[in-house]
N, CA, C and O atoms as CSV, one atom per row, in Angstrom:
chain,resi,resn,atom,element,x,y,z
A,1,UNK,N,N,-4.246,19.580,-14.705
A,1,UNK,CA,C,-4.862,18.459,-13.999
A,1,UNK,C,C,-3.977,17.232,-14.144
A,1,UNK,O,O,-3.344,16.939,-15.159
A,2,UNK,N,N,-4.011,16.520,-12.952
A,2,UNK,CA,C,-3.210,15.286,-13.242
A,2,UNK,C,C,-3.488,13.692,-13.735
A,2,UNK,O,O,-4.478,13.105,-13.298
A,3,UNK,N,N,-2.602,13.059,-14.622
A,3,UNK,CA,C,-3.297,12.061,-15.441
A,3,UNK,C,C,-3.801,10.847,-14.631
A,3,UNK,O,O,-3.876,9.676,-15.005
A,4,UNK,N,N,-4.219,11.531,-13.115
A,4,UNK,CA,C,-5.120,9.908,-12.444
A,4,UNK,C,C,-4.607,8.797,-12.216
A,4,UNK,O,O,-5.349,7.853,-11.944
A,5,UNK,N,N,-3.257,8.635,-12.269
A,5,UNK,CA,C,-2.245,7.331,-12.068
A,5,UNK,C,C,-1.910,7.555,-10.261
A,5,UNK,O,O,-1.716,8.562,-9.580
A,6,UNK,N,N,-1.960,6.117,-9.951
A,6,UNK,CA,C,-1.948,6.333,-8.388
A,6,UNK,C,C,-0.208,6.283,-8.281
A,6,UNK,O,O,0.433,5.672,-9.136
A,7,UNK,N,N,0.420,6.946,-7.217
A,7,UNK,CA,C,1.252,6.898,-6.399
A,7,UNK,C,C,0.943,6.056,-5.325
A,7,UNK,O,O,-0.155,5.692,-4.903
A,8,UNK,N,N,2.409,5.728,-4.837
A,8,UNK,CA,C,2.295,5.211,-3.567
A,8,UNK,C,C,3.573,5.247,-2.899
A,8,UNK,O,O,4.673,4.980,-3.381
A,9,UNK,N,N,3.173,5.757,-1.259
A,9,UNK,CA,C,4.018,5.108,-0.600
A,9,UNK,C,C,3.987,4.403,0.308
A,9,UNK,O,O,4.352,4.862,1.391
A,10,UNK,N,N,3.649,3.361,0.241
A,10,UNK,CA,C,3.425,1.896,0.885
A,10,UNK,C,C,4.762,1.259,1.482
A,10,UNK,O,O,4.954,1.108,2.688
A,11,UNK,N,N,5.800,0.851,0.315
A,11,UNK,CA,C,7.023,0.562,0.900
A,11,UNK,C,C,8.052,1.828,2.044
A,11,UNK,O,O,9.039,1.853,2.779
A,12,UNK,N,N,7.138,2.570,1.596
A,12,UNK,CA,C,8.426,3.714,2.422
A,12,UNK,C,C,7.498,3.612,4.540
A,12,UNK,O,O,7.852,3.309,5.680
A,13,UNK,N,N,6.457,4.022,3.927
A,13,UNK,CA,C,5.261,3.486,5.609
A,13,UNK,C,C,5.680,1.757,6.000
A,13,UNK,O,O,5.065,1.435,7.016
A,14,UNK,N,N,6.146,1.138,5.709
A,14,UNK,CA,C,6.117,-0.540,5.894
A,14,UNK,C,C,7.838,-0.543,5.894
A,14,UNK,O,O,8.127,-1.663,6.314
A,15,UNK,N,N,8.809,0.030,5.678
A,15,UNK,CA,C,9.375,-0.146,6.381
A,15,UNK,C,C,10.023,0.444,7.308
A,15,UNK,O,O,11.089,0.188,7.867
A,16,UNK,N,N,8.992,1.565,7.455
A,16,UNK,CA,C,9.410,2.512,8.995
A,16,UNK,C,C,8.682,2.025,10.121
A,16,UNK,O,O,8.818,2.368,11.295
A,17,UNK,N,N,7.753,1.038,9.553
A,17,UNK,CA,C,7.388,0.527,10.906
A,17,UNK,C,C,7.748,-0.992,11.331
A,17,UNK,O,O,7.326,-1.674,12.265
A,18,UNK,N,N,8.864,-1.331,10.107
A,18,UNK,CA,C,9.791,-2.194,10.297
A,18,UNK,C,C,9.202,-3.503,9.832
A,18,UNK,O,O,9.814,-4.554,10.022
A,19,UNK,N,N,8.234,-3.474,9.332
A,19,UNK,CA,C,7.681,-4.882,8.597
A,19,UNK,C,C,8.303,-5.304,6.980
A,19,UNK,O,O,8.604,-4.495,6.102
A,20,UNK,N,N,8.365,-6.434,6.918
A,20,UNK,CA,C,8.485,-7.599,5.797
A,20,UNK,C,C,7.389,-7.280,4.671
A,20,UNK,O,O,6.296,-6.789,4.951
A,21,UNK,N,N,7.756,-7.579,3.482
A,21,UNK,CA,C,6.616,-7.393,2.441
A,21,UNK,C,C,5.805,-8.910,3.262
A,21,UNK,O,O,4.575,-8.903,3.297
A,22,UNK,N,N,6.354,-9.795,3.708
A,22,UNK,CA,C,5.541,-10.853,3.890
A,22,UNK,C,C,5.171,-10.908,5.507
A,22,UNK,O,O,4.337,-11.681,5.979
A,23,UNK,N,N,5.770,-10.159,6.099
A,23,UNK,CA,C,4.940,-9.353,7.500
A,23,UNK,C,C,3.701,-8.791,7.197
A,23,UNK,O,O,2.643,-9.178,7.695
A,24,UNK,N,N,3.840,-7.647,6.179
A,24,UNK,CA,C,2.565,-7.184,6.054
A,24,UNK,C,C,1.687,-7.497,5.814
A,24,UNK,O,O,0.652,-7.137,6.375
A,25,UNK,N,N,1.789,-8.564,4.567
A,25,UNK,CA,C,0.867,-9.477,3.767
A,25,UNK,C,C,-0.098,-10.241,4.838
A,25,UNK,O,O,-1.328,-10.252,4.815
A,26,UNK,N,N,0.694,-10.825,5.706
A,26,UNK,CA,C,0.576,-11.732,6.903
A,26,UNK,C,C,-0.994,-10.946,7.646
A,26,UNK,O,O,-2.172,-11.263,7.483
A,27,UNK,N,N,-0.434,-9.952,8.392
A,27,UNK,CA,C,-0.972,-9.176,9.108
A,27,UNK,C,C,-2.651,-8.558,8.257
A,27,UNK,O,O,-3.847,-8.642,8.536
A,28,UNK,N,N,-1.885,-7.994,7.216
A,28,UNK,CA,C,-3.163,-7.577,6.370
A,28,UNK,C,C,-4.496,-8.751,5.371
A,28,UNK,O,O,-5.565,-8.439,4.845
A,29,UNK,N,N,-3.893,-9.895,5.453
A,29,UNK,CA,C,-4.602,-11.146,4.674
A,29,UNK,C,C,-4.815,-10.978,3.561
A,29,UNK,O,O,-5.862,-11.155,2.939
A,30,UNK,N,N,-3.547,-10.519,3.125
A,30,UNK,CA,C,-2.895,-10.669,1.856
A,30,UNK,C,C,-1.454,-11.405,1.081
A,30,UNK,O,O,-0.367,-11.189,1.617
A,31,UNK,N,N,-1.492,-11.961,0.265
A,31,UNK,CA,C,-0.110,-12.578,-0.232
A,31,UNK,C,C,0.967,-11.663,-0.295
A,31,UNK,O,O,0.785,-10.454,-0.441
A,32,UNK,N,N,2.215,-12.249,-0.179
A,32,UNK,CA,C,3.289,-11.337,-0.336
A,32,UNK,C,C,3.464,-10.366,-1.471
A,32,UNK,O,O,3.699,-9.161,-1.560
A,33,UNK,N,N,3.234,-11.469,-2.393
A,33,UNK,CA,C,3.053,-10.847,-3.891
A,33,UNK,C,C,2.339,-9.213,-4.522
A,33,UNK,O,O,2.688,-8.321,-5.295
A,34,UNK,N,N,0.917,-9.599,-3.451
A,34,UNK,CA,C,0.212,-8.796,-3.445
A,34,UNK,C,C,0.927,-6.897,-3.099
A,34,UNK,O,O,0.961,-5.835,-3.720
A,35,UNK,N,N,1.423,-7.468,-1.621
A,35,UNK,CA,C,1.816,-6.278,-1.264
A,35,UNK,C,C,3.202,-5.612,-2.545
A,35,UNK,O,O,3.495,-4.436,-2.759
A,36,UNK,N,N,3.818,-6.916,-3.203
A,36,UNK,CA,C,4.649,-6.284,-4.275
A,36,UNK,C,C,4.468,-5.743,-4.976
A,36,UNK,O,O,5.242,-4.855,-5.332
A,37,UNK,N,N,3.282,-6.009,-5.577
A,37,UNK,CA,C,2.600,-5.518,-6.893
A,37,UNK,C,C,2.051,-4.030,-6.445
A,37,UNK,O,O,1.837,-3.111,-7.236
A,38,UNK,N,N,1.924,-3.993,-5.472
A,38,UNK,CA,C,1.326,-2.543,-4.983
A,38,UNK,C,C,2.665,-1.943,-4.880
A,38,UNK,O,O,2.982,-0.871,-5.397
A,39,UNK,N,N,2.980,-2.255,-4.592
A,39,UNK,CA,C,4.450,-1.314,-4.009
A,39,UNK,C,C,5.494,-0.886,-5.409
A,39,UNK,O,O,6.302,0.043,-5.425
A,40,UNK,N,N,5.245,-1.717,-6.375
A,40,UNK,CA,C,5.727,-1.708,-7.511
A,40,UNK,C,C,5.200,-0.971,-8.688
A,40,UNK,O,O,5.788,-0.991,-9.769
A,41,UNK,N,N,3.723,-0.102,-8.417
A,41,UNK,CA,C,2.721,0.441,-9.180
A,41,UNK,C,C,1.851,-0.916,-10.103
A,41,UNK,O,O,0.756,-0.525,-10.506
A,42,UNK,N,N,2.133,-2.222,-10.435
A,42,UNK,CA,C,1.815,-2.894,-11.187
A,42,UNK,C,C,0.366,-3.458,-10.851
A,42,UNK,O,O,-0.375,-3.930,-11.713
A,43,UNK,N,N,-0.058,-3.326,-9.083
A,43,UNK,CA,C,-1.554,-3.449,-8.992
A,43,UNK,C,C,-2.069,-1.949,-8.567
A,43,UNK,O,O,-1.237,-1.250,-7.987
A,44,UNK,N,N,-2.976,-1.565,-8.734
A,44,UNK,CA,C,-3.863,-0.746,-7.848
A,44,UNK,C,C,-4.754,-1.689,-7.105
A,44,UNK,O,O,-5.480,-2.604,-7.493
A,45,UNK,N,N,-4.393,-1.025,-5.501
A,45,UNK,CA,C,-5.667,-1.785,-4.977
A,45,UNK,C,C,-6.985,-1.031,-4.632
A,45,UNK,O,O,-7.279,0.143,-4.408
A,46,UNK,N,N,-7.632,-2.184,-4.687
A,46,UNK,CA,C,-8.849,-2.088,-4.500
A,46,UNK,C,C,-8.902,-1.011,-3.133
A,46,UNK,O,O,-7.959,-0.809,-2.368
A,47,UNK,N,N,-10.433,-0.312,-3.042
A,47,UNK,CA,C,-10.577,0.601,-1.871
A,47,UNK,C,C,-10.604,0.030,-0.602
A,47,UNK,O,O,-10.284,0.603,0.439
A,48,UNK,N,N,-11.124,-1.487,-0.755
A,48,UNK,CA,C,-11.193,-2.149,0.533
A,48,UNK,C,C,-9.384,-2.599,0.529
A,48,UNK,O,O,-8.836,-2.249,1.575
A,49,UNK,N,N,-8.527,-3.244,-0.400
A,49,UNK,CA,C,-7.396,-3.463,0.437
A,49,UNK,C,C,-6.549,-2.133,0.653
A,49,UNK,O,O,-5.472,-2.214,1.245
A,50,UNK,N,N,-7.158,-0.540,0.041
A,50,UNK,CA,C,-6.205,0.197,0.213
A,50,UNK,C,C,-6.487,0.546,1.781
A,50,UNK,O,O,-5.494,0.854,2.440
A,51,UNK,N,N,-7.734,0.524,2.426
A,51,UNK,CA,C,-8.323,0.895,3.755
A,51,UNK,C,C,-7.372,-0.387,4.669
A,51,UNK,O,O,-6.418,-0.145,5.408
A,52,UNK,N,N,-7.921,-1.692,4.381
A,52,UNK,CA,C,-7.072,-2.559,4.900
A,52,UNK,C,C,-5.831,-2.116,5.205
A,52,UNK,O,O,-5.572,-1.809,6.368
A,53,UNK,N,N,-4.722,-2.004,4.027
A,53,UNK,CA,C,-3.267,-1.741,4.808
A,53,UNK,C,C,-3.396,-0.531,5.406
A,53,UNK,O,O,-2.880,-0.493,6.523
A,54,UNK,N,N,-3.912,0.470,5.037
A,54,UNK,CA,C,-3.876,1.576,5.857
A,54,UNK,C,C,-3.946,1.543,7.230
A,54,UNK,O,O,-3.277,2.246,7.988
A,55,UNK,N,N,-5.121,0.357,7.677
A,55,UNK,CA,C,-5.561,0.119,9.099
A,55,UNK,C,C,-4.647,-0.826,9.792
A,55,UNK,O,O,-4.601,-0.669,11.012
A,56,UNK,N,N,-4.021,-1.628,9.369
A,56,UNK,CA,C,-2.894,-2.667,9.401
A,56,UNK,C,C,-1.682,-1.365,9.651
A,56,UNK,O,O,-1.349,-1.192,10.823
A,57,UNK,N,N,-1.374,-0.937,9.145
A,57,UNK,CA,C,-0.175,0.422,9.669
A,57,UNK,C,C,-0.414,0.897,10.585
A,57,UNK,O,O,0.208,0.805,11.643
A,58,UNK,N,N,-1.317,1.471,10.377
A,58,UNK,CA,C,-1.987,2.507,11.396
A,58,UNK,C,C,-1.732,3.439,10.830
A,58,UNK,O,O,-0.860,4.091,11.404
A,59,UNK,N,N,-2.116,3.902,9.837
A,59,UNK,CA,C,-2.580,5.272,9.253
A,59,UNK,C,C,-3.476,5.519,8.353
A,59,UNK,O,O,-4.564,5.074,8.717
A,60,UNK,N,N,-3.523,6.186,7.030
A,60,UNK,CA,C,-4.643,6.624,6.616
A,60,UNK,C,C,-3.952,5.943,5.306
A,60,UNK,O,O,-2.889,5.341,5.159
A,61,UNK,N,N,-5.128,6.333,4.320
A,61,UNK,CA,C,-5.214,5.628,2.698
A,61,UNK,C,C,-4.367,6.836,1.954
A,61,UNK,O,O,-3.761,6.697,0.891
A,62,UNK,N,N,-4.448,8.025,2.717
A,62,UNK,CA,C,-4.013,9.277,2.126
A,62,UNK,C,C,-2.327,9.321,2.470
A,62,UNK,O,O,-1.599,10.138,1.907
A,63,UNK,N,N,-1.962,8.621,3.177
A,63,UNK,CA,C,-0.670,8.783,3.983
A,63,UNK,C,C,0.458,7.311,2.948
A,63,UNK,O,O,1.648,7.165,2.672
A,64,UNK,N,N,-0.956,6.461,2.685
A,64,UNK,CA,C,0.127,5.158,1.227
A,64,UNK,C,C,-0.264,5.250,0.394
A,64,UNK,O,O,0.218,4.402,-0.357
A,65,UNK,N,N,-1.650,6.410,-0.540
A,65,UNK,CA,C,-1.529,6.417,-1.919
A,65,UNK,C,C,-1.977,7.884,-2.127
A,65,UNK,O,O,-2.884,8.492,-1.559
A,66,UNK,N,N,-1.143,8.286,-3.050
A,66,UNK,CA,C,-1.587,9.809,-3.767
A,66,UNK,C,C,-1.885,9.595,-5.229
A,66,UNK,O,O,-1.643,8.520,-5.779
A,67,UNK,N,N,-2.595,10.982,-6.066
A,67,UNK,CA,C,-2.451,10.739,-7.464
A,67,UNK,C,C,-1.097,11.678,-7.818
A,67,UNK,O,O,-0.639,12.649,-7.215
A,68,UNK,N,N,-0.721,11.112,-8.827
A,68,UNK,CA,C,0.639,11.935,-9.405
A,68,UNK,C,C,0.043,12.600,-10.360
A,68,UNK,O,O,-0.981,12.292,-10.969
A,69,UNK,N,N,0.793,13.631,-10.488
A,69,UNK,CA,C,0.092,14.973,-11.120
A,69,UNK,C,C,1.054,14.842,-12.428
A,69,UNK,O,O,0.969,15.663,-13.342
């Protein structure tokens, strides 16, 4: 079983669709920072901002965060 630590790929989805950490932030109504700290493992977000960027991309919550096994 895996130890429940989130993955992500947030930066790899954000910049294939060619956005700024502070594009996204923008778009999603979040600080730049914010989107760093996610992208960096140092925040987990919350279910509402993980749905947020998801919907801001246009994809799913499953497609910018996994658990690592």
């Amino acid at each position: 079983m895996g130890d429940g630590r989130l993955g992500s790929n947030l930066k790899e989805v954000r910049t294939a669709a060619g956005l700024t950490q502070a594009e996204l932030a923008d778009r999603a109504g979040v600080s730049r920072k914010t989107i760093n700290t996610v992208e960096n493992g140092v925040f987990v977000p919350s279910t509402t901002l993980a749905l947020q960027l998801a919907r801001t991309l246009g994809t799913t919550v499953e497609a910018l965060f996994y658990l690592k096994s």
